[in-house]
N, C-alpha and C positions, 0 to 999 in steps of 0.2 A: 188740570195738567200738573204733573209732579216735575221742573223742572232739572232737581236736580239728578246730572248725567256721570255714574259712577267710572264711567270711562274717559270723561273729560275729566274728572275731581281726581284720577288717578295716574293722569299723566307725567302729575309733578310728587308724587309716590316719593321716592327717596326723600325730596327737599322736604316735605309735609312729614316725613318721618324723625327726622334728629330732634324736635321740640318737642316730640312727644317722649323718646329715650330719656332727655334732661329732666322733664316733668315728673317719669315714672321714676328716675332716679335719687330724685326729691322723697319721696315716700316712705314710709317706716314699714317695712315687712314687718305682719303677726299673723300670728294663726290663726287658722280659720274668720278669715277677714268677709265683711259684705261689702260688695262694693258696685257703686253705680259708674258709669261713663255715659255722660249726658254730652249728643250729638254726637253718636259711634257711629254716623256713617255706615259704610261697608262692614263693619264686623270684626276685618282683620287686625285692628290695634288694640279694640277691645280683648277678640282671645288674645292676643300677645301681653295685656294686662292683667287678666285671669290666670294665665301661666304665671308669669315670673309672680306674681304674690300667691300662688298656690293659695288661691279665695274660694272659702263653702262657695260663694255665691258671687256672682258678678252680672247685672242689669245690663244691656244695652239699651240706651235709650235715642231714637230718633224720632223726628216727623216725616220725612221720605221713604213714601214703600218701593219706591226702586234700589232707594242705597240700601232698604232692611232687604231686598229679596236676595241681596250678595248677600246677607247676613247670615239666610235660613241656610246654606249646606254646612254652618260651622257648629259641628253638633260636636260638644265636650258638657261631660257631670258640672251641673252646676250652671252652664253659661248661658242666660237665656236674653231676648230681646223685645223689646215692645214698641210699637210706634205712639207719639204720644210727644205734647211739646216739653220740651225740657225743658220750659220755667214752671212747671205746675206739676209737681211731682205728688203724690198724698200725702196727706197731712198725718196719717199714720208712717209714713214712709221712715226706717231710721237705718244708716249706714255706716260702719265702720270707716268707707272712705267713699266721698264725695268727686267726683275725678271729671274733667273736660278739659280737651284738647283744639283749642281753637275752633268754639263752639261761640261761646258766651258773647265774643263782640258782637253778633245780630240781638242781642235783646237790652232794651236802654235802662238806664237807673241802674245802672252799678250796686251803687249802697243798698236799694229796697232787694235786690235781685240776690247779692250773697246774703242780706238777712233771713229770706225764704230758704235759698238754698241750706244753711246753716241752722235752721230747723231740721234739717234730714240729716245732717250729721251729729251721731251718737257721743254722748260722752265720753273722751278721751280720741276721739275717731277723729280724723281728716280732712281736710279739703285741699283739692289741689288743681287748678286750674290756669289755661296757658291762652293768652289774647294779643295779636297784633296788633305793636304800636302805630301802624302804621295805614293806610289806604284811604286818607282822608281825601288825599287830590281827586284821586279814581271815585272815589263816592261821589264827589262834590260833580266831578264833568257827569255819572250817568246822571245824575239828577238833573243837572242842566239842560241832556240832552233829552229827558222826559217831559219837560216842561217848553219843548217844542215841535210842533205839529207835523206831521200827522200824530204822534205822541201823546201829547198832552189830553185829547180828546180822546183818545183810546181809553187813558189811564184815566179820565175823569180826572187831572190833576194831582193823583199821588207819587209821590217818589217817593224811597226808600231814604229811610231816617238816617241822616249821618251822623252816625252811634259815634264818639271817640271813645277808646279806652281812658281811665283813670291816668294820674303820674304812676310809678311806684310807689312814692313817697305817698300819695292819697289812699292806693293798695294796703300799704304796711297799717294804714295808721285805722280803717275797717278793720282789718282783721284782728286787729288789739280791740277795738272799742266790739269787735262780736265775739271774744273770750279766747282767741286761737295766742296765746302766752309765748310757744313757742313757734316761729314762723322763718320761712325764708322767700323775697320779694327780691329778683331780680329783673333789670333790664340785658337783654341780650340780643346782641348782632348778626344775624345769620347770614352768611356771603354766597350767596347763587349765584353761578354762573351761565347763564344761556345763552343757547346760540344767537340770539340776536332781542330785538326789542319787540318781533312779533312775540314773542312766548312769553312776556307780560300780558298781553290782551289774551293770550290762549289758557294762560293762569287767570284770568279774571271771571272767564266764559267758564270757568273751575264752581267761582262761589260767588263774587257781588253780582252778578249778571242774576243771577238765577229766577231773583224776585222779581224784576222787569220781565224776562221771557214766561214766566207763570202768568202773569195777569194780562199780557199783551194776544192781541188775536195772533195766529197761524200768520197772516198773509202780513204783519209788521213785523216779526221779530228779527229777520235776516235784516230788513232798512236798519233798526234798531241799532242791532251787532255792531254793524259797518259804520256807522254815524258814531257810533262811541270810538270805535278803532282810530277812525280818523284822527277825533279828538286826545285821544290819548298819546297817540306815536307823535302828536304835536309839542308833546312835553318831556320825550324821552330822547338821549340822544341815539342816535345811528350807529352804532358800536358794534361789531360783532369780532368774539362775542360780546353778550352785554354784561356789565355787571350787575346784579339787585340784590342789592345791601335791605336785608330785609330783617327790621327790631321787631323783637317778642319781650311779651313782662308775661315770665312765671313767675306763678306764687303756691305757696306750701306754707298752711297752718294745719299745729294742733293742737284742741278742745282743752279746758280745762288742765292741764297739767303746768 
């Protein structure tokens, strides 16, 4: 089962979009650039980053063939896509810019993870990548709620790893000690507005949900859903609408110069 549902992941479309504008604004346009987007999703942010840097070449990389089948009607020179995990890219593999947009916090080790990645970015070339400081509580309750029955015997026991991101300050001080001289790391506040405090649980069922409904049978995952719901609108207040004050650390290094 491929859970993730590009019509759930695109319901919060605008909010998901402004961190990726800041991130690509961060970038150094050159000519005839190669460049990857690891965890492109649907497609549509990647051509929007193949345009505005007018790049020979631009990668989409993901592991869900539901969010790549959005991908295939996006036919432009040069832009093409592959399914394939985005930590294990070839080891011939080398790119002008390095590029993901709230991808990287599902994979752990930070440090081991941009020093791979940082093999695919070419001399003088870029890396630019944008991760939520934030969804530690929300991990910690689906975990909770996995590691109780009917649940836990479903899953044989596993939950989904509560990955944090780095500080900035840990961010800034990697990408000095992996050669990127010139860099920009910041933290930033994004302020969403939604109607109410269901449409945190409906943002959830977006992305951390995904890995529980992939490995759980058909006939648990609606109990699942609702068992998390519960727990969560237990910690958020009753507001509408609601506020979510939602932090991102972008970061922007480049190679050798």
């Amino acid at each position: 089962m491929d859970p993730w549902n590009p019509a759930q992941y695109e319901r919060f479309r605008a909010e998901r979009r402004q961190p990726f504008d800041d991130l690509l604004a961060l970038v150094e346009r050159r000519a005839g650039m190669r460049t990857v987007d690891l965890g492109c999703g649907t497609g549509d942010l990647t051509r929007d980053l193949h345009r505005a840097l007018q790049a020979a070449s631009t990668l989409g990389v993901d592991r869900s063939p539901r969010m790549l089948e959005r991908a295939t009607g996006l036919d432009e020179p040069g832009l093409t896509f592959v399914r394939q995990d985005i930590a294990s890219l070839p080891a011939e593999a080398r790119f002008d810019l390095v590029f993901s947009n709230a991808a990287l916090q599902w994979l752990p080790d930070h440090p081991a993870l941009l020093a791979r990645l940082t093999r695919a970015v070419a001399e003088g070339g870029q890396l630019a990548f944008q991760v939520p400081a934030s969804g530690l509580a929300a991990r910690q309750i689906a975990a909770d709620v996995a590691l109780t029955e009917p649940f836990r015997s479903a899953l044989g026991g596993w939950t989904r790893d509560v990955i944090t991101a780095l500080q900035p300050v840990e961010y800034a001080a990697l990408l000095y000690q992996l050669g990127y001289r010139r860099q920009h790391v910041r933290l930033q506040i994004y302020p969403h507005v939604l109607a109410d405090r269901e449409q945190v649980f409906e943002w959830m069922k977006g992305t951390l949900l995904t890995a529980y409904e992939e490995r759980l049978p058909a006939d648990l995952r609606t109990a699942f859903l609702e068992a998390f719901r519960a727990r969560l609108l237990d910690t958020l207040e009753d507001a509408r609408p609601f506020f979510y004050a939602f932090p991102r650390i972008l970061c922007w290094g480049a190679r050798g110069e």
